[in-house]
MIMITI-309188 format. One record per residue: x, y negated, z negated of N, C-alpha, C in turn; residue in three letters. Coordinates in steps of 0.02 Angstrom, whole numbers, plus 50000, padded with zeros to 5 digits. Each point is the difference from the previous one (the first is absolute). Example, Ala and Ser with C-alpha at 12.3 -4.5 7.8 and 13.67 -1.06 7.14 Angstrom:
2
506605028449610499554994150000500454994050000ALA;499824994750036500424994149997499614994549963SER;
***
This chain:
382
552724638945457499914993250025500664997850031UNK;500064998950056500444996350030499964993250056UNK;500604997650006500004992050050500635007150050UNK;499724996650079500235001250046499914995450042UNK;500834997450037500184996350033500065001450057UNK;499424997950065499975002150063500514995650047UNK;500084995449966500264993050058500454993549985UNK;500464998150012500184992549960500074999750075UNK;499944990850002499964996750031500834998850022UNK;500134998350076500654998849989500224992950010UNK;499434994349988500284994950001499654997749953UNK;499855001449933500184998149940499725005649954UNK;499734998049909500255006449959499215003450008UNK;499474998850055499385002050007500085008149998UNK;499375001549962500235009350008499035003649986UNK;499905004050066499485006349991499955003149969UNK;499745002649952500015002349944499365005249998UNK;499925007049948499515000649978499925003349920UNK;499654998049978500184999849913499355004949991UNK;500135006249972499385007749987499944995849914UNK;499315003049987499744997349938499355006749977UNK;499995000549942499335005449979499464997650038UNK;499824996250006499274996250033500194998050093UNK;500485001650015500244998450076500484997950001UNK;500084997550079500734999050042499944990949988UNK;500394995950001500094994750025500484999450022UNK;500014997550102500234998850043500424992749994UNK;500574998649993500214996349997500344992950040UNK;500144996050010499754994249941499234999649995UNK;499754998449934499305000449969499784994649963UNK;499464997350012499854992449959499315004449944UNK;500075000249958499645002449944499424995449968UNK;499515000550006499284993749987500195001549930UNK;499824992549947499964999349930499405002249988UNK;500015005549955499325002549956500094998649925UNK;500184993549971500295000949956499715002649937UNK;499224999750002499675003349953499485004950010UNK;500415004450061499635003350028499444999150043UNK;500274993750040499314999350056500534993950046UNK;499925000650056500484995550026499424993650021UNK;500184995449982499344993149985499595001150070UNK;499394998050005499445000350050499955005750033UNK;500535006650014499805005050055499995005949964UNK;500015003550027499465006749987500645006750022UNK;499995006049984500635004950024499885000750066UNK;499155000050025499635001150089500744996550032UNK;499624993049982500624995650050500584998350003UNK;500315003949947500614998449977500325007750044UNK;499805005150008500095009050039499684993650068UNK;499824997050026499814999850066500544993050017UNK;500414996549973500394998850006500765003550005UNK;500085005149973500575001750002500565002649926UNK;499214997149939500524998249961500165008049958UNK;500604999549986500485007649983500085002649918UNK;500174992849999500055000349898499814994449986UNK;499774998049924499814996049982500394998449912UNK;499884994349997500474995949934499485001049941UNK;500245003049941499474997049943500484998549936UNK;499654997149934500304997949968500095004349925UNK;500545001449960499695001049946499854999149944UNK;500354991650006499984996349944499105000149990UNK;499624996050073499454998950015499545006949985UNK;500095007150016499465004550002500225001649937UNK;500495000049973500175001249904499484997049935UNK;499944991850032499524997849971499205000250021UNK;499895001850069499314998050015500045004950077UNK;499725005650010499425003049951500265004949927UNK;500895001249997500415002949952499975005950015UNK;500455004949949500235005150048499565005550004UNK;499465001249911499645004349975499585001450076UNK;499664994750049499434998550046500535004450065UNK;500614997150005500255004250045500015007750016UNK;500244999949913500365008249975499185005350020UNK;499594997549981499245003250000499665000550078UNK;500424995450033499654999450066500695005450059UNK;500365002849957500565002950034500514997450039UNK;500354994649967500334995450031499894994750050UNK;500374995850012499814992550050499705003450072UNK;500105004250029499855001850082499265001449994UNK;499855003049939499245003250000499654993449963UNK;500504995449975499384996149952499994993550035UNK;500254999350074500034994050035499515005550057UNK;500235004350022499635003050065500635000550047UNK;500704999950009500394997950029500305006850011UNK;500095000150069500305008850003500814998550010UNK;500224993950032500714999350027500504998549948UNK;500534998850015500604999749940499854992349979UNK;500215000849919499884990649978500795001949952UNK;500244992749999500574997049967499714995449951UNK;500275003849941499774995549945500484997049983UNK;499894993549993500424992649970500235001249939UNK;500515002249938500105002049941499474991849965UNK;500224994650010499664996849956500554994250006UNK;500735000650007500374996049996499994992650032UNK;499755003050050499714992150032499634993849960UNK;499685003649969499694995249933500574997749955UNK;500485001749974500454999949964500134990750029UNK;499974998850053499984994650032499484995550016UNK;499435003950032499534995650003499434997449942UNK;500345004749943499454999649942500874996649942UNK;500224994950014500544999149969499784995749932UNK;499554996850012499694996249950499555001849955UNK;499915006350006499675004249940500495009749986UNK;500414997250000500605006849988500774998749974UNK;500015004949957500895001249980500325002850007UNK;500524999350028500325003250010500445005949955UNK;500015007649977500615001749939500175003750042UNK;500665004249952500365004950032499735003650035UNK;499375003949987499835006749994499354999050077UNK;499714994750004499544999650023499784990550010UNK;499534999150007499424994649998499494998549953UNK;499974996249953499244999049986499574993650044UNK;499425001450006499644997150026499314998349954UNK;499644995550021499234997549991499585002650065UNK;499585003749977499545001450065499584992250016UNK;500134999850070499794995150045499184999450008UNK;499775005249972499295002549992499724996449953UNK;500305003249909499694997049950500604997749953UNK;500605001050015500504996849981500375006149919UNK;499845005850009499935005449967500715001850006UNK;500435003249943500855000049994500045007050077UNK;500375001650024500325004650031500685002550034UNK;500335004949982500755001550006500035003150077UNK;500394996250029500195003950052500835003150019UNK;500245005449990500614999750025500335009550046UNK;500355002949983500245001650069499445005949991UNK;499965003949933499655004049983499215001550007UNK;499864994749962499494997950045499604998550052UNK;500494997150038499644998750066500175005350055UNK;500365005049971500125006650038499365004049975UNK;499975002149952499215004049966499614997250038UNK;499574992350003499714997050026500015003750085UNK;500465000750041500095000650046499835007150011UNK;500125002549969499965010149988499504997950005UNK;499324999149934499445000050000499514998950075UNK;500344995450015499514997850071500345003850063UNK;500505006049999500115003950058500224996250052UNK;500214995250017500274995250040500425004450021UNK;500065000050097500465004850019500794996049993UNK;500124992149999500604999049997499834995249922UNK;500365001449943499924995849953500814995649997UNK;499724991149987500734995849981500265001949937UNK;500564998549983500485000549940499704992349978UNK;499934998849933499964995049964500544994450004UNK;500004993650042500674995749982499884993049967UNK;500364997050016500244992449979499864994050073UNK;499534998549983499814994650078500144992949976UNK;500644998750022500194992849966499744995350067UNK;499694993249973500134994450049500344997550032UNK;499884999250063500534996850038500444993749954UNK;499554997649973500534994649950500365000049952UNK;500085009949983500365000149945500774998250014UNK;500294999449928500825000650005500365003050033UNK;500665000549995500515009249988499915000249972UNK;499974997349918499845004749944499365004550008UNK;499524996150001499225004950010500145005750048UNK;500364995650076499805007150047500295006249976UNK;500794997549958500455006749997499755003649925UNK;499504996749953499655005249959499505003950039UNK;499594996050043499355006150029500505004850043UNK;500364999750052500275004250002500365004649950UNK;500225000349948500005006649963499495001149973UNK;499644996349984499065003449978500105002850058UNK;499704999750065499795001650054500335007349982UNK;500875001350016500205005949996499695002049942UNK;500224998249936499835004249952499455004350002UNK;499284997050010499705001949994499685005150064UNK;500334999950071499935002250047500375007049947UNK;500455003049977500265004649983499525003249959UNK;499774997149951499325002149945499495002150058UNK;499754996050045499365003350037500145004850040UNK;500895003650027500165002650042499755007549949UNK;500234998649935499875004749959499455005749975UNK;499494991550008499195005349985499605004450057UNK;499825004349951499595004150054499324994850056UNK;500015004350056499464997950051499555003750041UNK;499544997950023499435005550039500215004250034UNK;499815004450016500155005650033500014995950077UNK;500485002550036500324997850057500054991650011UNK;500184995649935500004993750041500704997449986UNK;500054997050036500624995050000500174994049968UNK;500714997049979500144995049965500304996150040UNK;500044991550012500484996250023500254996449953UNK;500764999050004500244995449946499834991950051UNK;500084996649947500164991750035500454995649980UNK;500194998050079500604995649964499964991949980UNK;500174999249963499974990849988500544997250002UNK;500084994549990500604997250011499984992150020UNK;499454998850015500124991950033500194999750060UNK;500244995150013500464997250079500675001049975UNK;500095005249929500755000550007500245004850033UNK;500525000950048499955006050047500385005049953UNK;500524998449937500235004049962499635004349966UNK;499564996149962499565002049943499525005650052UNK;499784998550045499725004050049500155006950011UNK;500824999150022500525004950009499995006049920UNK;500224997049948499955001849947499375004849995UNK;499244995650002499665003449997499565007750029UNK;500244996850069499775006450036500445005950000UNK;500835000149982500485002649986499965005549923UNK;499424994949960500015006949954499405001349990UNK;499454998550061499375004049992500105005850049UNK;500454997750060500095007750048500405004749963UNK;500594999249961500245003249954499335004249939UNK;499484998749969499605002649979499775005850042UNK;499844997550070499605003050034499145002350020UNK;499864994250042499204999650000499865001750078UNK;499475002750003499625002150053499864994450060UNK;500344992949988499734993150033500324995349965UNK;500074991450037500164997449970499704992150024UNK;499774997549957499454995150014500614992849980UNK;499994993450039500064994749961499834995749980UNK;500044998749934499414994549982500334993349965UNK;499494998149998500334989949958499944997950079UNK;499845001050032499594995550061499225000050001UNK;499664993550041499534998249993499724997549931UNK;500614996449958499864998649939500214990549991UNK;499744997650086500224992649994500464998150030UNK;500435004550018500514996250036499954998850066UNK;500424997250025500124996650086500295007650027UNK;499614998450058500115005150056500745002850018UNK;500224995749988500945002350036500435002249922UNK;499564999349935500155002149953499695008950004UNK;499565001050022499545007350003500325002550049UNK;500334997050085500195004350033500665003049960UNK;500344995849968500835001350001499825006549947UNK;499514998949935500085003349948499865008150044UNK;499525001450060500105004750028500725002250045UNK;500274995750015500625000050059500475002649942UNK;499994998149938500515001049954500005006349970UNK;499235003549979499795004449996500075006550037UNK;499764999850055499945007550042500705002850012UNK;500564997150015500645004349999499855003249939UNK;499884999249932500345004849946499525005050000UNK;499455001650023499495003650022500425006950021UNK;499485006749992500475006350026499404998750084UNK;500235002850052499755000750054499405005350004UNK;500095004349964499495004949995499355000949941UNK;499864993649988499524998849949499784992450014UNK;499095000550011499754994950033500084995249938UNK;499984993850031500064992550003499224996549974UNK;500094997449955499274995349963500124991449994UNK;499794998450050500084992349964499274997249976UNK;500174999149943499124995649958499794995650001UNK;499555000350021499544992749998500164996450063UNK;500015001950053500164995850081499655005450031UNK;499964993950054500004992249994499744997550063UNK;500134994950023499454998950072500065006750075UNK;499604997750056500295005450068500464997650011UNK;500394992550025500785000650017500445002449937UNK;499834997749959500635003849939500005008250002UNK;499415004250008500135006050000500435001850056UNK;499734996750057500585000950048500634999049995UNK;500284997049977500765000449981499995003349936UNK;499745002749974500255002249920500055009850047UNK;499514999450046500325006650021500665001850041UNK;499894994450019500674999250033500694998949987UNK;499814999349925500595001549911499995006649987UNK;499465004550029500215005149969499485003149935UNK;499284997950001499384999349951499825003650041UNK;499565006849975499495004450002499484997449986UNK;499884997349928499305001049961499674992249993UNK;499524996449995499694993849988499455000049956UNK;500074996749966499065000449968500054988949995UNK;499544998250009499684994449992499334997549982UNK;499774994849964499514997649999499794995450045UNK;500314998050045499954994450049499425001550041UNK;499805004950007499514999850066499365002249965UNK;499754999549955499364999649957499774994549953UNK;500824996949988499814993249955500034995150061UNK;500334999050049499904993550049499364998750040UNK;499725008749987499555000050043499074997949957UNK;500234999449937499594999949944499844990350000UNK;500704996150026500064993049994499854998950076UNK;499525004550031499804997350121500695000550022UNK;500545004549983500514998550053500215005850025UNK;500005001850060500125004350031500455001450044UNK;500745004650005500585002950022499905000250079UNK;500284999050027500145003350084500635000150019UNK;500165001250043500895001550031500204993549995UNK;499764995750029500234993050022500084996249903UNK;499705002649960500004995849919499324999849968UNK;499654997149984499635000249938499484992250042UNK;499355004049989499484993149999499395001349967UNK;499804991949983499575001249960499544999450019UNK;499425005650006499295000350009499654994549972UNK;500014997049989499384996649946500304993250047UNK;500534999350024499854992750042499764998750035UNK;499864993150030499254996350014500375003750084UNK;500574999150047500045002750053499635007850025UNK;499965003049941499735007350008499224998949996UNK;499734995749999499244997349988499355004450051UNK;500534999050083499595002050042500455003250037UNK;500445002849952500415006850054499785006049981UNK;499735001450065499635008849996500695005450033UNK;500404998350012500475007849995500065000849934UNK;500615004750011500185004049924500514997249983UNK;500135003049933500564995349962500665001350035UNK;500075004250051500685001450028499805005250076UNK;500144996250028499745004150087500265008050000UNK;499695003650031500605008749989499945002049930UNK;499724996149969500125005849918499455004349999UNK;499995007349997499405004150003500065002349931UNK;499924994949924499505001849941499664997550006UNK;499195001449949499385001050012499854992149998UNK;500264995449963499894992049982500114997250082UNK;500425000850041500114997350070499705003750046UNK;499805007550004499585002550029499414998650008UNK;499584996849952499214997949977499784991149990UNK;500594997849958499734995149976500614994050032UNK;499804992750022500254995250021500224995249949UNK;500694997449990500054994149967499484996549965UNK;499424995750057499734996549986499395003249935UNK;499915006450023499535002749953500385000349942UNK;500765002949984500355001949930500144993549958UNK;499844995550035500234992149963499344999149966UNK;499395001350044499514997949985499765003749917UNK;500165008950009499965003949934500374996149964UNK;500734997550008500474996349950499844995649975UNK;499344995650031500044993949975499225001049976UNK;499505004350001499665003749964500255002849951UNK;500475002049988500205002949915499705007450032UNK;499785003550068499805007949975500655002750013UNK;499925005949952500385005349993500475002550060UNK;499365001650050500345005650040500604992750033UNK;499944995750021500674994050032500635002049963UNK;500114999549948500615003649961500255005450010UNK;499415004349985500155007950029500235000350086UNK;499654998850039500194999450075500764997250013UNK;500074993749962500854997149986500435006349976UNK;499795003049932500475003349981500055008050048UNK;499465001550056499945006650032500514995450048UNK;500064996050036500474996150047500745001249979UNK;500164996849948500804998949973500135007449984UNK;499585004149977500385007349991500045002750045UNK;499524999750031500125002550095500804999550018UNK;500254993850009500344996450031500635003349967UNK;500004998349949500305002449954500435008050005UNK;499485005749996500105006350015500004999750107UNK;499894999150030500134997150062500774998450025UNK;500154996649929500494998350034500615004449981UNK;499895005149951500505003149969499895004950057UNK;499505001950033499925007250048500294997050054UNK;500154994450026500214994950043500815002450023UNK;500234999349924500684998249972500275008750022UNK;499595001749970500235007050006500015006850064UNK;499554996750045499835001350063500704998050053UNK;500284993849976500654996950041500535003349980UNK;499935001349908500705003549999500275004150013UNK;499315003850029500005008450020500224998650059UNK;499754993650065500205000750064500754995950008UNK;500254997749924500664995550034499924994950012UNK;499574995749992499784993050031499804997449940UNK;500305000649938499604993949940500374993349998UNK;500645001950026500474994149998499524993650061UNK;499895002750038499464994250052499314999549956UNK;499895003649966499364999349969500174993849953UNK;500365002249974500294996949951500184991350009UNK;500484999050075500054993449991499524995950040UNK;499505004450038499344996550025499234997549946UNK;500395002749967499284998949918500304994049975UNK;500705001449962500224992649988499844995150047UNK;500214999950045499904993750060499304998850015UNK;499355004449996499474997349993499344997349940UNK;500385002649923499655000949936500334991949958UNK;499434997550003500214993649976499474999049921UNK;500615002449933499654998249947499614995249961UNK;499684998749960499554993549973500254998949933UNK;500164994649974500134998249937499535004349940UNK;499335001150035499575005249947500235003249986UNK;500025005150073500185006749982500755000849953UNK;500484997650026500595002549966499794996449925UNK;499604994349975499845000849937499865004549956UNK;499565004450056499535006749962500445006649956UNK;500774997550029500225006849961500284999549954UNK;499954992749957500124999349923499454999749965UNK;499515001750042499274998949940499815007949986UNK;500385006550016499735005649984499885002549946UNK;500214994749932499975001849943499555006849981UNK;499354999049968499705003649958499795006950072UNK;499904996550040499625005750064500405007150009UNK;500704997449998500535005850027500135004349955UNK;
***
């Protein structure tokens, strides 16, 4: 398994990439659809391969408890017991460590938790959620960390960061599936030290990748860019780039342009679940009374199957019917766009031209108070 670096950009830290995996190649930069319990909400693998999409996110806090591992282990791991032939990145669980803060403890060794299900005791920590990860064959499995809130202390941030290491060393330890890979992650806050610190003694371990996380956990936008700006220097150059849980189409655009390979989000299945739907220009909502008797598509030029077939006026009308398929059609739209735009991104970097790509998107993508809401609500989904 290897990351190979075809390209950096020479007017900023943007870079071509291609990352080999047991289950395939992913071409780099890559926006990764959330499957977090093994199904990525409303679509199907058909349309998810006729989009584009390369790898996919799952969870294992989530498939640990429900369908558990016995259902996996019998069905020959996650690829055969989802149907999924391409590479998936499993989430260690740590993310919960945060979004499940109000039913968990924190100890040395690990986490206890209350299942969110039936409220049933359960330990999660580095050991664990590495086995967990073995079990389900995940071609890239996370290291177990410490996902502090944007509102913690220094004191808090600078304990999860040595959880974070510590226990990144314990999971570096245990055995894993035959050909998959580990990323450590770094935490740290908006402190650029603690940052420094951290990613300083997970590349010292030595991991196959390096993801950063404690973003998309609430904070303000110029708090998430810096924690990446602060981040990617301590990064080695030759091992792809993970940032979690982001985040809208202009933010990916500059987060590659930091120097990010990898994306996974919930944004474009949950906004599209509440009538709102992504385009270059920002975010609108289907279900308003202006879209009543507009028969184009939700975005002129977009060739997925929701703008190819069906008109505004009809997807408002499913929306405001309560049927099914209006959601689904939203969420086949935003992933479109979504994976679209990463083949977009990556098409320019190859010809030299992302830097114009780049500041012609800003100058035409005008965000909505929704959307940038949407990426503190990823709690339980991600």
């Amino acid at each position: 398994m290897s990351f190979k670096l075809l390209k950096t950009d020479t007017g900023s830290r943007a870079r071509l990439g291609r990352l080999a995996t047991a289950h395939g190649v992913i071409e780099t930069p890559a926006f990764m659809p959330v499957g977090t319990q093994g199904s990525v909400k409303a679509l199907d693998w058909r349309e998810l391969r006729e989009m584009g999409a390369q790898v996919i996110l799952g969870n294992a806090y989530h498939l640990f408890l429900r369908p558990g591992l016995d259902v996996v282990r019998q069905a020959g791991g996650l690829h055969r017991f989802i149907g999924w032939s391409g590479p998936i990145l499993s989430d260690s669980g740590g993310f919960q460590v945060f979004s499940l803060a109000k039913i968990r403890k924190i100890k040395p060794h690990g986490v206890e938790f209350r299942s969110h299900l039936d409220g049933s005791p359960l330990f999660l920590g580095p050991k664990e959620a590495m086995a967990i990860q073995r079990e389900l064959g995940s071609d890239i499995a996370m290291v177990f960390d410490d996902c502090p809130s944007h509102t913690a202390t220094p004191r808090e941030l600078r304990a999860a960061v040595e959880r974070t290491v510590r226990w990144a060393g314990e999971c570096r330890a245990q055995p894993r599936a035959a050909l998959q890979m580990v990323f450590g992650i770094v935490q740290g806050g908006a402190s650029a030290e603690l940052r420094a610190q951290c990613a300083g003694a997970l590349v010292g371990l030595g991991f196959d990748g390096y993801a950063i996380g404690g973003v998309s956990v609430g904070e303000p936008e110029s708090e998430m860019m810096r924690a990446i700006e602060v981040t990617v220097p301590h990064l080695p150059g030759d091992r792809p780039r993970y940032a979690m849980g982001l985040g809208t189409p202009a933010q990916l655009v500059e987060l590659v342009a930091r120097g990010v390979d990898l994306f996974d989000c919930v944004l474009p299945t949950r906004i599209a679940r509440n009538g709102t739907a992504f385009t270059a220009q920002g975010s609108v909502n289907i279900k308003a009374a202006f879209n009543k008797a507009d028969f184009g598509p939700i975005e002129a030029g977009c060739a997925c199957f929701a703008c190819r077939h069906f008109s505004r006026a009809y997807l408002r009308h499913l929306l405001k019917a309560e049927e099914i398929l209006g959601l689904r059609m939203l969420s086949v739209h935003n992933s479109h766009l979504f994976l679209q735009l990463m083949r977009d991104i990556r098409t320019h970097l190859a010809a030299g031209t992302f830097g114009e790509f780049r500041r012609r998107y800003a100058a035409t993508y005008v965000p909505t108070r929704k959307v940038l809401a949407g990426r503190a609500l990823a709690g339980l989904e991600r």
